[in-house]
C-alpha positions as CSV (number, residue, x, y, z in Angstrom):
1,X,80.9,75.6,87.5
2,X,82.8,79.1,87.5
3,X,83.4,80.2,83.5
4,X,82.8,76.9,82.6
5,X,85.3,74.9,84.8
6,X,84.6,72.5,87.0
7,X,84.4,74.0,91.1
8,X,87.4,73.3,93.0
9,X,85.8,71.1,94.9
10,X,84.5,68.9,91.6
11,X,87.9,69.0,90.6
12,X,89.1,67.0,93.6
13,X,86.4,64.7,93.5
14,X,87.9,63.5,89.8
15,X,90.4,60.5,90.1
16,X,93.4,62.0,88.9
17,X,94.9,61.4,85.6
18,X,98.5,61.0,85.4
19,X,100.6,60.8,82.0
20,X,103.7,59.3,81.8
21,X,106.2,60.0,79.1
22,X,108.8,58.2,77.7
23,X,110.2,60.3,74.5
24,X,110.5,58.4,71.3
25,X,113.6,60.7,70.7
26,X,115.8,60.2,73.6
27,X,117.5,57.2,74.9
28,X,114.8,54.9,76.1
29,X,115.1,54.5,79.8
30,X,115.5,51.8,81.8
31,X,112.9,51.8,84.8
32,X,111.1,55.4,84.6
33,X,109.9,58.1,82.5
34,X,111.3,61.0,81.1
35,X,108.7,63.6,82.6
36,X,104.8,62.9,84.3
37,X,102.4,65.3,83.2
38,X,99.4,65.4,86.0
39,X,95.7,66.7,84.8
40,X,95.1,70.6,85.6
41,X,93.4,71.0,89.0
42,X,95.2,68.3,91.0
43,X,96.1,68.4,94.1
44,X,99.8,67.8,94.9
45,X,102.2,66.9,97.3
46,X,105.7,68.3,96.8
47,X,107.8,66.1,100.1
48,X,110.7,67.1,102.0
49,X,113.8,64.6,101.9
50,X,112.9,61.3,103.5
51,X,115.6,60.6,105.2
52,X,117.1,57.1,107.1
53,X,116.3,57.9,110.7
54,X,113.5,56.1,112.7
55,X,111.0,57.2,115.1
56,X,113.0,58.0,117.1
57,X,115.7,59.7,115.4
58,X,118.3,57.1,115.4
59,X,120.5,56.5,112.2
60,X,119.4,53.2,110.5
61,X,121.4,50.9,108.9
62,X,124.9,53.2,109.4
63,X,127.5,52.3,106.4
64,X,124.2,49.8,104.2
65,X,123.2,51.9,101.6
66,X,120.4,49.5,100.7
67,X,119.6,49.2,104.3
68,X,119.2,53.1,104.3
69,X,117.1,53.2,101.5
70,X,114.7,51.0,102.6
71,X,114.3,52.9,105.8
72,X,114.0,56.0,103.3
73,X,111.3,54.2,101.4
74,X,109.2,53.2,104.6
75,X,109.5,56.4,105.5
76,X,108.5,58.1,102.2
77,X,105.5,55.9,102.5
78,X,104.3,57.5,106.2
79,X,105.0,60.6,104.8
80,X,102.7,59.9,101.4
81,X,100.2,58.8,104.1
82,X,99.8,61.6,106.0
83,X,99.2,63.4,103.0
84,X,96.4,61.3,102.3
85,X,98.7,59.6,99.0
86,X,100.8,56.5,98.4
87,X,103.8,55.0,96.5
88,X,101.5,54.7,92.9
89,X,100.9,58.2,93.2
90,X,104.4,59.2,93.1
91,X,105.0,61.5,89.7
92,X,108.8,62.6,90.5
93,X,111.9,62.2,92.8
94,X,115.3,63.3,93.5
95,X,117.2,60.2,94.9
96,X,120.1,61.2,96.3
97,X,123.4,58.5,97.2
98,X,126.5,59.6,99.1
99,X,129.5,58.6,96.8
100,X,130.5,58.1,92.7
101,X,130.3,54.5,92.3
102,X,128.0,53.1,89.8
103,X,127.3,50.1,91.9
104,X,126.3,51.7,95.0
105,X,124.0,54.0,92.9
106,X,122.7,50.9,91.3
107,X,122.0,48.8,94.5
108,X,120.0,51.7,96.0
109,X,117.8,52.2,92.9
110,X,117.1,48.8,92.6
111,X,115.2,48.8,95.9
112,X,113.5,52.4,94.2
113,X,112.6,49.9,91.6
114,X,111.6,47.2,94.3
115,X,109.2,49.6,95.9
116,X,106.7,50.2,93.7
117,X,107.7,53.9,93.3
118,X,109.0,52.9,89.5
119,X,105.9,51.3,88.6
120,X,104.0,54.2,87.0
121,X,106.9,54.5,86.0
122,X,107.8,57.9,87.9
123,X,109.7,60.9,86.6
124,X,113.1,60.8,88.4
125,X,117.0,62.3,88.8
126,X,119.7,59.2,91.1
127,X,122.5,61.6,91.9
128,X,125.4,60.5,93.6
129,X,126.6,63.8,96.5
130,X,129.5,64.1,98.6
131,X,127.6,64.3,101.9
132,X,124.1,64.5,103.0
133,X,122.5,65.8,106.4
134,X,123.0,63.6,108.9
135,X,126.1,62.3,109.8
136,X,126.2,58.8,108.2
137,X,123.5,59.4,106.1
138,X,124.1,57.9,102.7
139,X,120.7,58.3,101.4
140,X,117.8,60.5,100.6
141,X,114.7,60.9,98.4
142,X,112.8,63.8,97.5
143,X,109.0,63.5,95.9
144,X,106.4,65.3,94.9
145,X,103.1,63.1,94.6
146,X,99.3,64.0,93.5
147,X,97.0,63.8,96.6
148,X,94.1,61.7,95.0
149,X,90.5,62.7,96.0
150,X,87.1,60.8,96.9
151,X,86.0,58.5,94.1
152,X,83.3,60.2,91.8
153,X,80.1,59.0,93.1
């Protein structure tokens, strides 16, 4: 212990404590919380857009929103992975549809919701943009994640 806190390295070994918050005094929403609060001394993840391309860089599912956004969820997945996290461990995200239509917007959060990324339920922002990165590109996610550590002993 350094000035009576826990050593780095005790810290990590704590499962992580996320709280989620849905305010009494907003608008109640639908599938996810209005903010995550994550337990001082965590270690996070803050991701990069996943975006719909495979392994080999190839556009998947070009003009299928919902095809896109699966690929973007698999994808989010490796990425949570090699961070040594996963989909429950999600606290926020950015998800990000090419057009203005409700519907469209819908369809893609509903496989968000399908995923298991809604199921804390996570902090997050669907915006609908004029364009993204790639040409044909219609969807993208953004997350920032706590890296769990070993189970306490």
């Amino acid at each position: 212990m350094i000035g009576g806190l826990p050593s780095t390295a005790a810290r990590r070994s704590e499962t992580p404590v996320i709280q989620r918050v849905t305010v009494p005094s907003l608008f109640p929403p639908p599938t996810y919380s209005h903010a995550s609060v994550v337990e001082a001394g965590t270690k996070l993840a803050f991701l990069a857009g996943s975006v719909p391309l495979d392994a080999d860089g190839a556009l998947v599912g070009p003009g299928d929103p919902v095809r896109q956004a699966e690929q973007v969820i698999g994808n989010l997945r490796e990425q949570l992975r090699a961070v040594g996290s996963d989909l429950a461990h999600v606290v926020a995200t950015d998800v990000y549809v090419v057009g203005s239509d409700p519907a469209v917007l819908s369809a893609v959060w509903e496989v968000v919701e399908g995923s298991g990324l809604s199921a804390g339920p996570h902090s997050s922002t669907l915006i609908g943009v004029a364009c993204l990165g790639y040409t044909g590109q219609l969807v993208e996610i953004t997350a920032t994640a706590v890296v769990p550590g070993e189970p306490p002993a």
